[in-house]
C-alpha positions in Angstrom: 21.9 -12.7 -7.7 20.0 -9.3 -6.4 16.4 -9.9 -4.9 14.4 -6.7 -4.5 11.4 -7.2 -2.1 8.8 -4.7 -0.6 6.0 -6.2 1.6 2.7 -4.5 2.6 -0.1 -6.1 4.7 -3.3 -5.3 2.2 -6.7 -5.2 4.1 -8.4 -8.1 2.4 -8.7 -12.0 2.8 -6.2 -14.5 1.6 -8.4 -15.5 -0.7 -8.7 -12.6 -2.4 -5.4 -11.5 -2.4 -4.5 -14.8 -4.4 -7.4 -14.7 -6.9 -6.0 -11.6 -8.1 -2.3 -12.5 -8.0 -2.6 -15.8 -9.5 -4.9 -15.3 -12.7 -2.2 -13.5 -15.6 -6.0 -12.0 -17.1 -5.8 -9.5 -13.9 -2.2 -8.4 -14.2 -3.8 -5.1 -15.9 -5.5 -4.1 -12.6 -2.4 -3.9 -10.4 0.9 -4.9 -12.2 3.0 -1.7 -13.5 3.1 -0.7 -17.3 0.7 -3.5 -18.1 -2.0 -2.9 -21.0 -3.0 -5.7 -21.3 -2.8 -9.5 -21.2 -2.7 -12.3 -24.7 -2.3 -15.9 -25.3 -3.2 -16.9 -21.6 -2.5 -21.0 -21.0 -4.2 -21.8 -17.4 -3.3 -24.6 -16.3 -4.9 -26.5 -13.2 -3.3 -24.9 -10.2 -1.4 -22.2 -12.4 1.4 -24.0 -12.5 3.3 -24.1 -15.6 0.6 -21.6 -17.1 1.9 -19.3 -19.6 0.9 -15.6 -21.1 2.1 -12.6 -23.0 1.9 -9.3 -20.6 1.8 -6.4 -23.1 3.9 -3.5 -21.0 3.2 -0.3 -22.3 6.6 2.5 -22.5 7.0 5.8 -21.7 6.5 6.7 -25.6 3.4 4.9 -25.4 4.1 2.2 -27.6 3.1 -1.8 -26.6 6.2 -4.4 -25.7 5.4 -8.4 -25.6 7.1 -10.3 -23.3 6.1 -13.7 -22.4 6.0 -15.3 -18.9 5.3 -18.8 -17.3 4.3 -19.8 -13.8 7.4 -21.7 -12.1 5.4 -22.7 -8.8 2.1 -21.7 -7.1 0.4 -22.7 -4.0 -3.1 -21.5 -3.0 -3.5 -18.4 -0.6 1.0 -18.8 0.1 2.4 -18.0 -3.6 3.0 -17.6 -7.0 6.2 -17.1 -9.1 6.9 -16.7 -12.5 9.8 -15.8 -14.8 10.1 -14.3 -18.1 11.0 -16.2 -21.2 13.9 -14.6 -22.2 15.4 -17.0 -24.7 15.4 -15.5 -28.5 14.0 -11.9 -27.3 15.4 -8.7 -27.1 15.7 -9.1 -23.2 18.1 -12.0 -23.7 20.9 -9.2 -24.4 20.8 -7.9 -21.2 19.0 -10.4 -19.2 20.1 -13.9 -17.6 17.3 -14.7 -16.0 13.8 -12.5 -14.4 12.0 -13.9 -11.6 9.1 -12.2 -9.5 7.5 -14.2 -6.5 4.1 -13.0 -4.9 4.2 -14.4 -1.0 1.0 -13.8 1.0 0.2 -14.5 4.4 -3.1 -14.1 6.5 -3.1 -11.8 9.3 -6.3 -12.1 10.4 -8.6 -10.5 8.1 -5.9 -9.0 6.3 -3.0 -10.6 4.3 0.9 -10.0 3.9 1.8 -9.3 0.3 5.3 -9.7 0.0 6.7 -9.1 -3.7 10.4 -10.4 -4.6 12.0 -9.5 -7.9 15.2 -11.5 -8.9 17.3 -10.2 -12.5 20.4 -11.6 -13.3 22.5 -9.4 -16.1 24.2 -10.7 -18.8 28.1 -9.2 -19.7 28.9 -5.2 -19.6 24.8 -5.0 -18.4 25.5 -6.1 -15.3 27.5 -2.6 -14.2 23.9 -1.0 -14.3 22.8 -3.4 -11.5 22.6 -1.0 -8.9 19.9 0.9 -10.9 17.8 -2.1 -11.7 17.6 -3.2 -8.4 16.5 0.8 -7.5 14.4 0.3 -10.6 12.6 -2.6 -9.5 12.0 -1.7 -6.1 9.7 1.2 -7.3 7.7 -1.1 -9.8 7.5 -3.6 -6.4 5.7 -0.6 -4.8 3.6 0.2 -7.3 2.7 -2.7 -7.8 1.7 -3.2 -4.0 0.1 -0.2 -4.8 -2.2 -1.5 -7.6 -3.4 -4.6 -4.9 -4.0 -2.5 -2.4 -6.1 -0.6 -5.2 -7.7 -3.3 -6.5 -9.0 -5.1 -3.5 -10.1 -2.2 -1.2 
């Protein structure tokens, strides 16, 4: 199972870092390819939340995929995975994971972004190009945090 992760140390409180990270409505502001945000279901501590990230393509058209929060704890992390199960992804895709890790450092924090894809069947020979793939969405989405909070 490939993990892809890029860390950056952000200049800006803990705090702030996971307000940003943790709430699906700001996805927009520093998530790649993201238009916008639907169906948001907070739940009290964001686990088991749920939302549809509408990822825009290079054509310029909109792409629904729905996600859920699989484990969150205030100012250390939150992960979620895609629901693949009866999408188009569910071809190629076993499984999509991304994990947000942050740690103070002083008045700064630690961003640490992990991205986890398991291929299904003949999909898994272009591996070595997701994992290249997802390393530069990892960076820009450092990038948009960095943006967002300084």
């Amino acid at each position: 199972m490939p993990r892809v992760t890029r860390r950056r140390t952000i200049e800006a409180p803990v705090g702030e870092v996971w307000k940003l990270v943790s709430d699906p409505h700001s996805l927009p502001r520093w998530w790649p390819r993201t238009s916008r945000v639907e169906n948001v279901e907070r739940k009290s501590g964001g686990r088991r939340s749920q939302w549809t990230k509408v990822l825009e393509t290079a054509e310029g058209r909109g792409v629904r995929a729905d996600y859920r929060c699989l484990s969150s704890a205030q100012n250390e992390r939150f992960v979620w995975e895609q629901q693949l199960e009866g999408t188009p992804f569910a071809r190629h895709l076993r499984r999509s994971e991304v994990a947000v890790g942050m740690r103070a450092q002083g008045e700064a924090t630690e961003v640490s972004l992990s991205s986890v894809q398991t291929m299904k069947g003949m999909s898994r020979l272009g591996s070595p190009l997701l994992r290249r793939g997802q390393g530069a969405i990892l960076d820009e989405a450092l990038d948009g945090i960095e943006r967002a909070l300084t």
